[in-house]
DRENSE-820580 format. One record per residue (C-alpha): residue in three letters; z, y, x. Coordinates in Angstrom, 2 decimals, padded with zeros to 5 digits. Layout:
<node><aa>ALA</aa><z>Z</z><y>Y</y><x>X</x></node>
...
//
This chain:
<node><aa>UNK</aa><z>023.96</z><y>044.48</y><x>-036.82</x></node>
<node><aa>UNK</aa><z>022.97</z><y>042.98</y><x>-033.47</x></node>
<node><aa>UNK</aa><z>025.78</z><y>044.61</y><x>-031.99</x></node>
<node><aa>UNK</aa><z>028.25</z><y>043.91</y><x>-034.50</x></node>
<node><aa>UNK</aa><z>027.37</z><y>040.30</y><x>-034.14</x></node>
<node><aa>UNK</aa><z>027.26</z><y>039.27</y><x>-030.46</x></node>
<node><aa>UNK</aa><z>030.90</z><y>041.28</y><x>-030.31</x></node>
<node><aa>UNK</aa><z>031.68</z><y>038.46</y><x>-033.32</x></node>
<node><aa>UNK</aa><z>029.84</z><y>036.15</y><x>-030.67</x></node>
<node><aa>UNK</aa><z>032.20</z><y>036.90</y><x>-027.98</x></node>
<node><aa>UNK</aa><z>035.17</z><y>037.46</y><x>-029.63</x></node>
<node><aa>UNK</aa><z>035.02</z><y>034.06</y><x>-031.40</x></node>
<node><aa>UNK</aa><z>034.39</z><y>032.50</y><x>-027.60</x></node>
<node><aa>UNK</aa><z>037.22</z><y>034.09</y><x>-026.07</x></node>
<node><aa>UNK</aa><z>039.63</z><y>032.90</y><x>-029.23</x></node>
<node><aa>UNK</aa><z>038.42</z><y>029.56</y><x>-030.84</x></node>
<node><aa>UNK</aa><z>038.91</z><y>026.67</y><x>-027.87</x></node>
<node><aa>UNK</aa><z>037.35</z><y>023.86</y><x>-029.94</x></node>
<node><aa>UNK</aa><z>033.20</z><y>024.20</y><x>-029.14</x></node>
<node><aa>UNK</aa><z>032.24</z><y>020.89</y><x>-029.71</x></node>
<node><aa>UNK</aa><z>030.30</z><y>021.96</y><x>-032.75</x></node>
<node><aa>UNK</aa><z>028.64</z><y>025.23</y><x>-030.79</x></node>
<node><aa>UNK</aa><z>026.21</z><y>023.53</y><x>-028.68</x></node>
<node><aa>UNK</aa><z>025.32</z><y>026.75</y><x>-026.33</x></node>
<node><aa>UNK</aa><z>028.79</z><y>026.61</y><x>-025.34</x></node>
<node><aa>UNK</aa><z>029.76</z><y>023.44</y><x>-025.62</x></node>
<node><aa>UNK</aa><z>027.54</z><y>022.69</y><x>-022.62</x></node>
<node><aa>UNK</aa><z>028.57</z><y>025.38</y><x>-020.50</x></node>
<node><aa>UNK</aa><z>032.03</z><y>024.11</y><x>-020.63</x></node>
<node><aa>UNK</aa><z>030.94</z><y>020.83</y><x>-019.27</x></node>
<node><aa>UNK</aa><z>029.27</z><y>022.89</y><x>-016.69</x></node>
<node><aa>UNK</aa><z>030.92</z><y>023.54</y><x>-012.84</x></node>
<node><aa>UNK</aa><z>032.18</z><y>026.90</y><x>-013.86</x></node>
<node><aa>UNK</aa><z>033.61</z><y>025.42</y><x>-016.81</x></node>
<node><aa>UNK</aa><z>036.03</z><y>027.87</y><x>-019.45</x></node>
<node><aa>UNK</aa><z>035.81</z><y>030.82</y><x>-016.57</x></node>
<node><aa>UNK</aa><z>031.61</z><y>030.63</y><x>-017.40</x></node>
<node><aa>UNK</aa><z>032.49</z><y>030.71</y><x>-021.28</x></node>
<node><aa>UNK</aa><z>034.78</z><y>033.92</y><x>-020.88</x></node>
<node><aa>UNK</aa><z>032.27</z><y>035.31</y><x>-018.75</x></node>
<node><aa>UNK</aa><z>029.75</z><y>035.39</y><x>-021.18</x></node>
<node><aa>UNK</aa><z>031.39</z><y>036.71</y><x>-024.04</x></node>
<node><aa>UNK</aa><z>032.88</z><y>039.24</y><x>-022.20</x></node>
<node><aa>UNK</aa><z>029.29</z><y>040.19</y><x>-021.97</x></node>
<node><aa>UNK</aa><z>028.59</z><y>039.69</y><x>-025.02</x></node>
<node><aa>UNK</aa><z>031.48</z><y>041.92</y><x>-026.23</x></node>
<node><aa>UNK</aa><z>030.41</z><y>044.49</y><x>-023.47</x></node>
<node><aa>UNK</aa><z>026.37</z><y>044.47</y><x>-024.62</x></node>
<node><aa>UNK</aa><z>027.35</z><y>044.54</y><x>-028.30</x></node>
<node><aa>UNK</aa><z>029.59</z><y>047.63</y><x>-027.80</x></node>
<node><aa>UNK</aa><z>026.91</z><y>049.29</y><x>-025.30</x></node>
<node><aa>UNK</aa><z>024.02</z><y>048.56</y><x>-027.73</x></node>
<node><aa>UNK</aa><z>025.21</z><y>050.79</y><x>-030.56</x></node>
<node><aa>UNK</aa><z>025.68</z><y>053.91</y><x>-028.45</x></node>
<node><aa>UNK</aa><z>021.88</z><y>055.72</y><x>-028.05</x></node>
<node><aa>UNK</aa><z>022.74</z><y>056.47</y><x>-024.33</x></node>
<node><aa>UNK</aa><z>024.18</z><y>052.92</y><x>-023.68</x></node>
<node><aa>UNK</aa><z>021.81</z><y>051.20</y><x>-025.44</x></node>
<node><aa>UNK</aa><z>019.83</z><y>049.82</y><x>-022.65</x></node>
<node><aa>UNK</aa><z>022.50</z><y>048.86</y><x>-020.62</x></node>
<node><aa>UNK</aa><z>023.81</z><y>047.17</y><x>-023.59</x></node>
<node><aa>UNK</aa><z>020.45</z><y>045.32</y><x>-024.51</x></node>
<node><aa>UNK</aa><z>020.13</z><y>044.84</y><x>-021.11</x></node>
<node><aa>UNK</aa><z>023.50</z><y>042.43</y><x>-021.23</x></node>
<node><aa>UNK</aa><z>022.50</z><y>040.79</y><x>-024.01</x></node>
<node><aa>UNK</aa><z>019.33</z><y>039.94</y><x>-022.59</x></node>
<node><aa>UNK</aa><z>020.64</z><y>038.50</y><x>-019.97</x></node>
<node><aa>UNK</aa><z>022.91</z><y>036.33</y><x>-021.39</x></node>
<node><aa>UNK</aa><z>020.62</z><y>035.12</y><x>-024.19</x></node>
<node><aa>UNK</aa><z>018.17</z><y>034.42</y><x>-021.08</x></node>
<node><aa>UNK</aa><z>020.87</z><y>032.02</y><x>-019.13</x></node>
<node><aa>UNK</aa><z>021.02</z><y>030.37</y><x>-022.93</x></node>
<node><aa>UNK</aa><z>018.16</z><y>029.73</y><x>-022.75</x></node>
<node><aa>UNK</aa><z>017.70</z><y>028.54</y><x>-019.93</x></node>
<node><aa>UNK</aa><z>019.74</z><y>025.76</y><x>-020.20</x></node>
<node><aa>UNK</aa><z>018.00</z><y>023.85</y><x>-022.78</x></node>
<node><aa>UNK</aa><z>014.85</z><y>023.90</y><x>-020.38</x></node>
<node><aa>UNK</aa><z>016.70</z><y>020.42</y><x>-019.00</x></node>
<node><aa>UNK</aa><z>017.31</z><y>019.61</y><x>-021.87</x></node>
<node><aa>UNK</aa><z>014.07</z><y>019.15</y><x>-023.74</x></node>
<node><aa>UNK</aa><z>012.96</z><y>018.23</y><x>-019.96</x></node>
<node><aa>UNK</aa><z>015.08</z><y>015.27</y><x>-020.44</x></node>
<node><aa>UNK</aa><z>013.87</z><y>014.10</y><x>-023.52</x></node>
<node><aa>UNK</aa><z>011.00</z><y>016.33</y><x>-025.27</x></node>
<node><aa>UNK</aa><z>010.96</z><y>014.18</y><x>-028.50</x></node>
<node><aa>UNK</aa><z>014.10</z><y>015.99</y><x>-029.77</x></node>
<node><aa>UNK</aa><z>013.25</z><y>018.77</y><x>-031.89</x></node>
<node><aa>UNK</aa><z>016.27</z><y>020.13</y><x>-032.18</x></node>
<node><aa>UNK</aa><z>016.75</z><y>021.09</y><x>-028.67</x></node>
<node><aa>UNK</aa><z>013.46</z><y>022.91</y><x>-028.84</x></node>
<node><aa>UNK</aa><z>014.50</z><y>024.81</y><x>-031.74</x></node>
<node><aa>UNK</aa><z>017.10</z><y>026.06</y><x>-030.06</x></node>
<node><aa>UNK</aa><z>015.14</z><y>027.17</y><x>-027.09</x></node>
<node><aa>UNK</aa><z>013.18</z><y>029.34</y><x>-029.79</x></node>
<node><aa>UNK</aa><z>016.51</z><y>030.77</y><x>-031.12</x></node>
<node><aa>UNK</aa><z>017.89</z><y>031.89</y><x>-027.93</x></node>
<node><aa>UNK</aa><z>014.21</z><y>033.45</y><x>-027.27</x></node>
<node><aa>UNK</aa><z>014.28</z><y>035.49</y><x>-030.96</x></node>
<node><aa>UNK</aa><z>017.15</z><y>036.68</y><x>-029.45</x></node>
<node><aa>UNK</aa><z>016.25</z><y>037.84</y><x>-026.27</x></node>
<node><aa>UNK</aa><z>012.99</z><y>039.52</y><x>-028.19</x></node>
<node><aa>UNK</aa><z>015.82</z><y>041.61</y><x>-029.72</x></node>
<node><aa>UNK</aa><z>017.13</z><y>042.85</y><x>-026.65</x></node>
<node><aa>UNK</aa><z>014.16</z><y>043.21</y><x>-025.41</x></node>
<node><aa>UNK</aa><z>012.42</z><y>045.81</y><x>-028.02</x></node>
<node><aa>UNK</aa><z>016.02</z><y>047.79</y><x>-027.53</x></node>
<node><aa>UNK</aa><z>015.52</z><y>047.68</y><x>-024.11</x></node>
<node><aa>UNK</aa><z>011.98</z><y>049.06</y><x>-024.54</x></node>
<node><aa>UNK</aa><z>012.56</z><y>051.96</y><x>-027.01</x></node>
<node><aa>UNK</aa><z>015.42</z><y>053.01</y><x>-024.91</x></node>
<node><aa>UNK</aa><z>012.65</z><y>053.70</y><x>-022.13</x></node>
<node><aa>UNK</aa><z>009.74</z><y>055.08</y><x>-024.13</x></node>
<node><aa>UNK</aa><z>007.88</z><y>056.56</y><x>-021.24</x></node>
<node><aa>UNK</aa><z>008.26</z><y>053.84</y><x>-018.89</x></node>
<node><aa>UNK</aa><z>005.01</z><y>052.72</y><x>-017.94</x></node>
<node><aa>UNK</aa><z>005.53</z><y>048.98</y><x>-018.85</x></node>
<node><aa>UNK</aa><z>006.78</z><y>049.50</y><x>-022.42</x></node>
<node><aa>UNK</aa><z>003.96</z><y>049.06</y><x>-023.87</x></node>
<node><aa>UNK</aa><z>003.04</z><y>045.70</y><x>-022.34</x></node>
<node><aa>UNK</aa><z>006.58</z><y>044.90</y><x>-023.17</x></node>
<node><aa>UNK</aa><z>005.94</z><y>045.33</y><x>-026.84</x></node>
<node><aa>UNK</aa><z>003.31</z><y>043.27</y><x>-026.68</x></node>
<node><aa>UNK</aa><z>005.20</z><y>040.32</y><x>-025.15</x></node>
<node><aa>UNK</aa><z>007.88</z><y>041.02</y><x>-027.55</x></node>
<node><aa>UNK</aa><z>005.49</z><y>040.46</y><x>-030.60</x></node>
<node><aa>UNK</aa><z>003.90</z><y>037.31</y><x>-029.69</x></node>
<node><aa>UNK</aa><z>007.18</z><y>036.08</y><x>-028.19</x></node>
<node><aa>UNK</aa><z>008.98</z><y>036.75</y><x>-031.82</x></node>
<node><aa>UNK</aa><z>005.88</z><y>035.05</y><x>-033.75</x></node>
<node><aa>UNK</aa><z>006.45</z><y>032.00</y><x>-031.62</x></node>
<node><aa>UNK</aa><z>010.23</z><y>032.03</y><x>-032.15</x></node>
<node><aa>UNK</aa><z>008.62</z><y>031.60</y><x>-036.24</x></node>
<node><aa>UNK</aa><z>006.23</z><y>028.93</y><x>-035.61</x></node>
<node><aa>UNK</aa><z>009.30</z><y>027.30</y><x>-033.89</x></node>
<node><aa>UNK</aa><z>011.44</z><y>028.32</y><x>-036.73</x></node>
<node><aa>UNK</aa><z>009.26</z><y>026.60</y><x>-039.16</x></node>
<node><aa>UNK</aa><z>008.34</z><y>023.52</y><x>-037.73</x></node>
<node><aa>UNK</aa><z>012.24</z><y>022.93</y><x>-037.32</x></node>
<node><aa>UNK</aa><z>012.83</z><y>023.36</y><x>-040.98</x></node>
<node><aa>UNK</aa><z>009.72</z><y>020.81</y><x>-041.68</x></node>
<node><aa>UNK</aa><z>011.48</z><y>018.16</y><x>-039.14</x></node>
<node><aa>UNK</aa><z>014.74</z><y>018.63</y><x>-040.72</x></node>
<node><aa>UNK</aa><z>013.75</z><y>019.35</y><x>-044.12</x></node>
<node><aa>UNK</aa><z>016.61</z><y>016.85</y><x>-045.43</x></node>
<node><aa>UNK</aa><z>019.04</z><y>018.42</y><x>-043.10</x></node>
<node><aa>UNK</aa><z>018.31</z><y>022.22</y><x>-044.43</x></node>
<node><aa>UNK</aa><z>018.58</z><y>021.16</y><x>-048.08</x></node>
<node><aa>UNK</aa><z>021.99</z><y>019.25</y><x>-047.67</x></node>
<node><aa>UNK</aa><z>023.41</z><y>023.19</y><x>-046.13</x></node>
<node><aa>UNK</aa><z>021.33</z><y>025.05</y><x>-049.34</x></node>
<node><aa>UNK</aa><z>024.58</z><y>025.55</y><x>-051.86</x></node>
<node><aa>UNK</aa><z>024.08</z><y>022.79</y><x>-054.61</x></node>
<node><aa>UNK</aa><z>024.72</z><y>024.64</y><x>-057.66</x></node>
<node><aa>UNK</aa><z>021.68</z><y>027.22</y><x>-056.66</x></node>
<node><aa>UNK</aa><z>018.98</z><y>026.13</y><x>-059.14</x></node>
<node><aa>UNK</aa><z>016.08</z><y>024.35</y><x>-059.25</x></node>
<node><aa>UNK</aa><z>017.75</z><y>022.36</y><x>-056.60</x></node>
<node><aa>UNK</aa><z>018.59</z><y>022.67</y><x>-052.52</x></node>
<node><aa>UNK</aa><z>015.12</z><y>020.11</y><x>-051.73</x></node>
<node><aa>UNK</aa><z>013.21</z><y>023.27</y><x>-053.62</x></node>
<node><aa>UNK</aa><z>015.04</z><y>026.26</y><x>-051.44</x></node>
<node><aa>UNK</aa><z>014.18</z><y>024.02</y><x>-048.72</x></node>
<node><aa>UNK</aa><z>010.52</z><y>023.50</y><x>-049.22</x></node>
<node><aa>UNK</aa><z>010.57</z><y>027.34</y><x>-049.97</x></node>
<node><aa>UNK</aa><z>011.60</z><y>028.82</y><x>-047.44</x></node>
<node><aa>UNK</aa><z>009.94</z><y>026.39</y><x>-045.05</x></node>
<node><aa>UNK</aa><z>006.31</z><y>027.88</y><x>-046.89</x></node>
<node><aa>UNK</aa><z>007.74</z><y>031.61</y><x>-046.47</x></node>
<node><aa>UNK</aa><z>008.66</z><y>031.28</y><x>-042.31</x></node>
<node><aa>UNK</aa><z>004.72</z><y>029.71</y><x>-041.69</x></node>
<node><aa>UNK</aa><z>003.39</z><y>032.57</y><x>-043.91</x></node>
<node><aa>UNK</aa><z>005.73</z><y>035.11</y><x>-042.29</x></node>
<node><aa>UNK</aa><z>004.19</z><y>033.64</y><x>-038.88</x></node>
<node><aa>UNK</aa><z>000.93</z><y>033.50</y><x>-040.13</x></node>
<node><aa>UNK</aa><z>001.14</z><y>037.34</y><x>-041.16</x></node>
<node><aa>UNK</aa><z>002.68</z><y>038.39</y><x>-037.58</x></node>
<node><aa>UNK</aa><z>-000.34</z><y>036.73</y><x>-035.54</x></node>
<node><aa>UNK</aa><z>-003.05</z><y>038.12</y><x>-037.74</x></node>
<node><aa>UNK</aa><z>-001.86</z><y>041.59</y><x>-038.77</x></node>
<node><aa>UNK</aa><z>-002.14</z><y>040.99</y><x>-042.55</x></node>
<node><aa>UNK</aa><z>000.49</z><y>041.95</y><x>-043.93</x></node>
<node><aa>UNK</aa><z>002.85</z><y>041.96</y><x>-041.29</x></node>
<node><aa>UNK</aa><z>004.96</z><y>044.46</y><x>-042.03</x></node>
<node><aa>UNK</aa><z>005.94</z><y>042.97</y><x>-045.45</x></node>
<node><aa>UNK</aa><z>006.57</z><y>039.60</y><x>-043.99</x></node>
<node><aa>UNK</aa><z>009.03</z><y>041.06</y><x>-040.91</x></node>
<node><aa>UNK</aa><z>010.92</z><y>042.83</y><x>-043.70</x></node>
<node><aa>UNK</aa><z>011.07</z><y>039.91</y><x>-046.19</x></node>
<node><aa>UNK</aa><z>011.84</z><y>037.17</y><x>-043.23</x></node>
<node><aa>UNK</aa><z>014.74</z><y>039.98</y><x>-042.45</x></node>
<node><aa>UNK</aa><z>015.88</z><y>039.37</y><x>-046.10</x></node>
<node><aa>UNK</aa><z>015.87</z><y>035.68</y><x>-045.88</x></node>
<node><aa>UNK</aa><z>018.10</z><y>035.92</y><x>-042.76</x></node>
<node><aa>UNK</aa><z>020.54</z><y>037.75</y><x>-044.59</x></node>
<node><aa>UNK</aa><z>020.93</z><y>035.37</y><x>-047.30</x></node>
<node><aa>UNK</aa><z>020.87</z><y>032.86</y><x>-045.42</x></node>
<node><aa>UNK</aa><z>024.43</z><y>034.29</y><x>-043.72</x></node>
<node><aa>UNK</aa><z>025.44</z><y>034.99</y><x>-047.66</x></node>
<node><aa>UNK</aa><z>025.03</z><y>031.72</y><x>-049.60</x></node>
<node><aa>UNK</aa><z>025.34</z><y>029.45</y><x>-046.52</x></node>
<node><aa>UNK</aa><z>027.44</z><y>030.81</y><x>-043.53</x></node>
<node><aa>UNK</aa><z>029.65</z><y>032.88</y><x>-045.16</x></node>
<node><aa>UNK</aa><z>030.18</z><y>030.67</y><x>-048.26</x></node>
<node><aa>UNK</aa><z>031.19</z><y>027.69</y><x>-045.75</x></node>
<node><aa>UNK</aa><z>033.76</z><y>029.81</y><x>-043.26</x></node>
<node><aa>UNK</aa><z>034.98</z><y>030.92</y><x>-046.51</x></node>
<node><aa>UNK</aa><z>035.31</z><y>026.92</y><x>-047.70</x></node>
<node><aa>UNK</aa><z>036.16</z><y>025.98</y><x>-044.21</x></node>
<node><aa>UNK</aa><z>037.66</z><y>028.99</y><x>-041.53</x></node>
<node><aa>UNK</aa><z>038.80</z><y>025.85</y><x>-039.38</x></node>
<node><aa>UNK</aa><z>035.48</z><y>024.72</y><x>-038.47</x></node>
<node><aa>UNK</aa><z>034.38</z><y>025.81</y><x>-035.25</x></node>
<node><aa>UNK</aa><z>030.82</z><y>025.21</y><x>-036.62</x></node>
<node><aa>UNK</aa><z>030.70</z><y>027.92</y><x>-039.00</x></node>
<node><aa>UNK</aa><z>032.07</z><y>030.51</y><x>-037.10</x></node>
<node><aa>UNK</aa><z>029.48</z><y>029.70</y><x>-034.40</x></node>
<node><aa>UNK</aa><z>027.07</z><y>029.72</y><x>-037.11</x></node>
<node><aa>UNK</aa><z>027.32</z><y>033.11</y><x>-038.52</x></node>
<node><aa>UNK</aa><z>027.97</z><y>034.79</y><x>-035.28</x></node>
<node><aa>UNK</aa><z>024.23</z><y>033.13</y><x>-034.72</x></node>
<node><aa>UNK</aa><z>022.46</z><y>034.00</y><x>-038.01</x></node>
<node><aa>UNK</aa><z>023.56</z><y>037.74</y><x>-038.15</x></node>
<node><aa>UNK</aa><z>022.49</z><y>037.95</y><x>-033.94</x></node>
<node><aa>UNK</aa><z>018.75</z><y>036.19</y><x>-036.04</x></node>
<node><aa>UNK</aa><z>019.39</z><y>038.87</y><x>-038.58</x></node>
<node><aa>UNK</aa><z>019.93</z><y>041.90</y><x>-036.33</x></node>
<node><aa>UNK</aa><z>016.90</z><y>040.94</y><x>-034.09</x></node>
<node><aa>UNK</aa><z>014.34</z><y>040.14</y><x>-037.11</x></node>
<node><aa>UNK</aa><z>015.07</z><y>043.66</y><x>-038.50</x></node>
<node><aa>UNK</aa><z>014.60</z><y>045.25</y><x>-035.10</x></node>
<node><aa>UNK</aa><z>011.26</z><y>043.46</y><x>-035.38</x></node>
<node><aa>UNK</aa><z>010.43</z><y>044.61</y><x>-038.68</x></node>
<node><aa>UNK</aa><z>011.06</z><y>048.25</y><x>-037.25</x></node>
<node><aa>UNK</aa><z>009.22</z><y>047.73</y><x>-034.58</x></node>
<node><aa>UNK</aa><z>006.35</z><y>047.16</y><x>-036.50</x></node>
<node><aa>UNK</aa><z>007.07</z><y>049.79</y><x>-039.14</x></node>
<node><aa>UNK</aa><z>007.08</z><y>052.62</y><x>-036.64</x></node>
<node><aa>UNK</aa><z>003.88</z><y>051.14</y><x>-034.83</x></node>
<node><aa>UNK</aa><z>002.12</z><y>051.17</y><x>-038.07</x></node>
<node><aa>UNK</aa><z>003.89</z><y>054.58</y><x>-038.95</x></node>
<node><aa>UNK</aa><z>002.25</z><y>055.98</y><x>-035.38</x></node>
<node><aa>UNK</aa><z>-001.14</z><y>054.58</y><x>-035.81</x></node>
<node><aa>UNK</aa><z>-001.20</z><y>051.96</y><x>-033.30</x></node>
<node><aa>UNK</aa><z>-000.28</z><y>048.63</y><x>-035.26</x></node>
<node><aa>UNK</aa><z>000.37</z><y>045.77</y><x>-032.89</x></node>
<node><aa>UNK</aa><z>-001.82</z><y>043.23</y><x>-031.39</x></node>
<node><aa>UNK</aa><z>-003.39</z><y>040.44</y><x>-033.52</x></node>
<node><aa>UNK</aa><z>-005.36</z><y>036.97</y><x>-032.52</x></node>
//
């Protein structure tokens, strides 16, 4: 699924010419290199993705896609620089660094008796845990904003989905930092993902293909998807092997 989507990723780049409503890119084509940086990058993308889903390629592949969701991120460092008090641009910045986490446990399970993989593990867990804190607190600033994209005919109401799922990412980050339960929580937070791309991503490209927005959108949410569930099988085979990871 992480493969599948950053080849979605690039191939949307390289095709849709309209990014004002896909902020990552957006910027870079404001940026020196301009469309020849955007191409670059989902070439990448496309490249990683493919590499990614053969076991030999695989850390060449999450290599690339570490890389590029590294230089993403990267470039909202001036941003919130600029002007710290906008949530949204740290959000995003913990978005890009879910995504790199991705790549990263590839990366490490493609090198299982490096001597560093088990440090990089480590980062990788407390990195992803952040990227939930991050996740939540977004969802609590913009509480209005994720009700008005919960589908209106869901019942009891979007404001309700809202306030849920807010409640589920703190718990889910609450279980990855202290070890109860964590397994659970990656696999349920993986679940939530998906829906998410269900009843809101895939329901608006449906309503509205011509919006650059939405295809940006899923292309994002299944690249969330794909590196949550590595997550949860990260943890699933460290609790399988008797060495659950670190807790505070």
């Amino acid at each position: 699924m992480f493969g599948a989507a950053a080849i979605a990723f690039g191939l949307v780049a390289l095709f849709r010419h309209n990014f004002d409503d896909w902020q990552q890119l957006q910027s870079l084509l404001k940026s020196p290199a301009g469309l020849a940086a955007v191409y670059a990058t989902a070439v990448l993308e496309i490249t990683g993705g493919l590499a990614i889903q053969w076991r030999r390629m695989s850390r060449w592949g999450a290599g690339m896609l570490g890389v590029v969701h590294v230089f993403f991120a990267c470039r909202w460092i001036p941003v919130i620089a600029a002007d710290p008090s906008i949530y949204d641009s740290w959000g995003n910045l913990g978005e890009e660094t879910s995504l790199i986490t991705g790549a990263l446990f590839v990366f490490a399970a493609a090198s299982p008796d490096a001597p560093w993989v088990a440090k990089a593990y480590k980062l990788g867990h407390y990195m992803f845990g952040l990227c939930v804190v991050s996740f939540t607190i977004g969802q609590i600033v913009y509480l209005r904003g994720v009700a008005s994209f919960t589908p209106q005919w869901l019942p009891p109401g979007p404001m309700f989905w809202a306030m849920f799922t807010t409640v589920a990412m703190g718990a889910a980050a609450i279980a990855i930092f202290t070890g109860y339960q964590s397994l659970l929580a990656s696999r349920l937070l993986t679940l939530m993902f998906a829906i998410f791309g269900i009843l809101v991503w895939l329901l608006r490209l449906i309503h509205d293909p011509a919006n650059d927005q939405n295809w940006g959108g899923n292309a994002e949410n299944t690249l969330l998807t794909g590196a949550a569930w590595i997550y949860a099988d990260y943890l699933g085979r460290a609790w399988k092997s008797g060495a659950p990871p670190p807790r505070f």
